[in-house]
KOLGU-602130 format. One record per residue (C-alpha): residue number from 1; x, y, z negated; chain. Coordinates in nm, 4 decimals. Example, Ala and Ser with C-alpha at 12.3 -4.5 7.8 and 13.67 -1.06 7.14 Angstrom:
2
> i|xx|yy|zz|ch
> 1|1.2300|-0.4500|-0.7800|A
> 2|1.3670|-0.1060|-0.7140|A
END
This chain:
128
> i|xx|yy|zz|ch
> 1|-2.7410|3.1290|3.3229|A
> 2|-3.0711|3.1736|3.4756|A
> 3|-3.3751|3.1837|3.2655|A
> 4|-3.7299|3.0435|3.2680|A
> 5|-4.0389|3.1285|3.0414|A
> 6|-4.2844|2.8189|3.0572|A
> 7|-4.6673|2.9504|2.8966|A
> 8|-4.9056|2.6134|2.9313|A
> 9|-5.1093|2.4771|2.6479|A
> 10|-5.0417|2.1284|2.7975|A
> 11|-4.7050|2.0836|2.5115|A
> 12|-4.6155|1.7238|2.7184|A
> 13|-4.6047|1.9583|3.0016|A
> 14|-4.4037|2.2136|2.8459|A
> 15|-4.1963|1.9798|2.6936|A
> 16|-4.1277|1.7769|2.9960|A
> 17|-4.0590|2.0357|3.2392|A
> 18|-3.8251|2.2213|2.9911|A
> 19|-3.5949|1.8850|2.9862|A
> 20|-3.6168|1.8515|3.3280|A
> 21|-3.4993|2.1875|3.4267|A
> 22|-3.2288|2.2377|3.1115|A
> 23|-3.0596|1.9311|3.3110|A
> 24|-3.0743|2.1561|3.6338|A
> 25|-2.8862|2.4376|3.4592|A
> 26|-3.1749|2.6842|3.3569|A
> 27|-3.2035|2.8464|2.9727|A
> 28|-3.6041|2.7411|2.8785|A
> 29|-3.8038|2.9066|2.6367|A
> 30|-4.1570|2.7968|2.6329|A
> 31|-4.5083|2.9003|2.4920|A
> 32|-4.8010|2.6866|2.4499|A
> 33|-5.0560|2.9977|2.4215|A
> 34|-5.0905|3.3420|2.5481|A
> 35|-4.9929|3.5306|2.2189|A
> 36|-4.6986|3.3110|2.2167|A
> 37|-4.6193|3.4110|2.6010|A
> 38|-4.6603|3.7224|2.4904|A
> 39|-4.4570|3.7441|2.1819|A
> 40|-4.1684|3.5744|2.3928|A
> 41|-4.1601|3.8507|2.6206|A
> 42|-4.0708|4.0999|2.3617|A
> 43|-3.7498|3.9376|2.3222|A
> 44|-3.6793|3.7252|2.6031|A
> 45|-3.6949|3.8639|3.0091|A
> 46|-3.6651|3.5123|3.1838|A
> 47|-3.5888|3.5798|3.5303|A
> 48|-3.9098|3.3891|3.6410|A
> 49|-4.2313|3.2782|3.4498|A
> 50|-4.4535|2.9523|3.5297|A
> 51|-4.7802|2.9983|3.3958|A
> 52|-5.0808|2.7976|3.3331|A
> 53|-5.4206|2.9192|3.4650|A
> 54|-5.6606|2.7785|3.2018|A
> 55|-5.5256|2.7695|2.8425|A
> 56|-5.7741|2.9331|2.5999|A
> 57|-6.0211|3.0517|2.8662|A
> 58|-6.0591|2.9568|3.1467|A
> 59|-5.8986|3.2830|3.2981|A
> 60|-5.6282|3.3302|3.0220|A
> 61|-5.3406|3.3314|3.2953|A
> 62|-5.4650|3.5841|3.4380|A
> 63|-5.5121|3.7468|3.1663|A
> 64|-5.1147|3.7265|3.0843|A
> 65|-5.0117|3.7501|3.4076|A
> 66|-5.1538|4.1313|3.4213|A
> 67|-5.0631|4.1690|3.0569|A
> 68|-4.6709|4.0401|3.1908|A
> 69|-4.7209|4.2988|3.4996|A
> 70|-4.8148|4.5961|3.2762|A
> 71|-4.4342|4.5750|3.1256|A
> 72|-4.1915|4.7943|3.3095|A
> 73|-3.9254|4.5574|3.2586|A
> 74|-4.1188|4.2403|3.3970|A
> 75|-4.3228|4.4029|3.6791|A
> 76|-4.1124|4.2596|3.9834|A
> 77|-4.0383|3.9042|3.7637|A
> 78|-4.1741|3.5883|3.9799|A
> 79|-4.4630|3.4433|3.8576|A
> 80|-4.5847|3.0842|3.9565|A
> 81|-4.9151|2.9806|3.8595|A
> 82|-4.9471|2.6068|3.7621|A
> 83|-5.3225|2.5173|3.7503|A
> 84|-5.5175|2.1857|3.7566|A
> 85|-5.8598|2.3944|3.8217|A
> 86|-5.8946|2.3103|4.2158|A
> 87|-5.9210|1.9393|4.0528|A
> 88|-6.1968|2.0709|3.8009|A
> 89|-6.3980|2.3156|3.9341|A
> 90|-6.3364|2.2387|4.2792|A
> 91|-6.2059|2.5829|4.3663|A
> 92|-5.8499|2.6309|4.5382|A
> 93|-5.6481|2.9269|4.4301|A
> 94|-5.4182|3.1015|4.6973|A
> 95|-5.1920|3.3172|4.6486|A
> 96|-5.0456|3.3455|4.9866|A
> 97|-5.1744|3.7051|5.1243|A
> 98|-5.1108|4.0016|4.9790|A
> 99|-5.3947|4.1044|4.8799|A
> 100|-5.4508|3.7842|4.6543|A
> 101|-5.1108|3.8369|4.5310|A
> 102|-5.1927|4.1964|4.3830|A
> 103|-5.5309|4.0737|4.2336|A
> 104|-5.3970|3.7566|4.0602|A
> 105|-5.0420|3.8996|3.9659|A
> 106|-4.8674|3.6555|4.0789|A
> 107|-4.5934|3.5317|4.3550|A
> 108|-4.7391|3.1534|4.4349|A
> 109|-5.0088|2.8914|4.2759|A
> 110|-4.9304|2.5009|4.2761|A
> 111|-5.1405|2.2915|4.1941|A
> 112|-5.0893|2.0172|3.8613|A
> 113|-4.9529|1.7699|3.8696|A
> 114|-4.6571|1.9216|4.0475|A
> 115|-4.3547|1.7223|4.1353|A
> 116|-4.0820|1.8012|3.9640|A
> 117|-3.8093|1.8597|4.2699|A
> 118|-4.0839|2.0701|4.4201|A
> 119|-4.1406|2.2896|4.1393|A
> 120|-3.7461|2.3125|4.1391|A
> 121|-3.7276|2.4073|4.4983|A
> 122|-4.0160|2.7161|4.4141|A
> 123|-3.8193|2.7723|4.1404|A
> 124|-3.4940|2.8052|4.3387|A
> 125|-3.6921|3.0038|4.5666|A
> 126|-3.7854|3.3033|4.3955|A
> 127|-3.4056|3.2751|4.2181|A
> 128|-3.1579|3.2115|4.4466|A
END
């Protein structure tokens, strides 16, 4: 069964997108802060990770997302960004060259609310 590590501080979020994608198949474990992302890890290699941009700070995913790339073990693991800050600060977050994808440690950012099916089909993506 594939796996999938949610880290979001949002716990309707969390919550919701765990039932959602338990009903597609997938094993969820979730975290609602960084230390708990991080504590998860020790235990638990999900085969991709969705991660929240702003939790604590306003920088904390990328904080775990180079703190998840660090680890041996979860260096080539897919990591989508979920973030809400284009709608906040007005900034748009791309991960779609290279370069961008090597600075922000992850594969992809969408941006919240994302669509269920959609997030699915990234999922599904990265997973196949």
């Amino acid at each position: 069964m594939r796996s999938i590590l949610i880290v979001d501080d949002d716990r309707d979020l969390l919550e919701g997108q765990k039932i959602f994608l338990e009903g597609k198949g997938y094993r969820v474990e979730t975290a609602a802060s960084i230390e708990d992302g991080l504590k998860k890890i020790e235990t638990f290699t999900p085969d991709i990770i969705l991660a929240d941009l702003m939790m604590e700070h306003y920088d904390s995913g990328f904080v775990f997302c180079k703190k998840v790339r660090d680890r041996e073990h979860l260096k080539d693991v897919p990591i989508i960004m979920q973030t809400a800050a284009s709608k906040e600060i007005g900034f748009t977050l791309d991960a779609a060259s290279p370069e961008a994808k090597k600075w922000m440690k992850v594969n992809e950012v969408l941006t919240k609310p994302v669509p269920l099916h959609d997030l699915l089909g990234k999922i599904e993506h990265y997973i196949k």
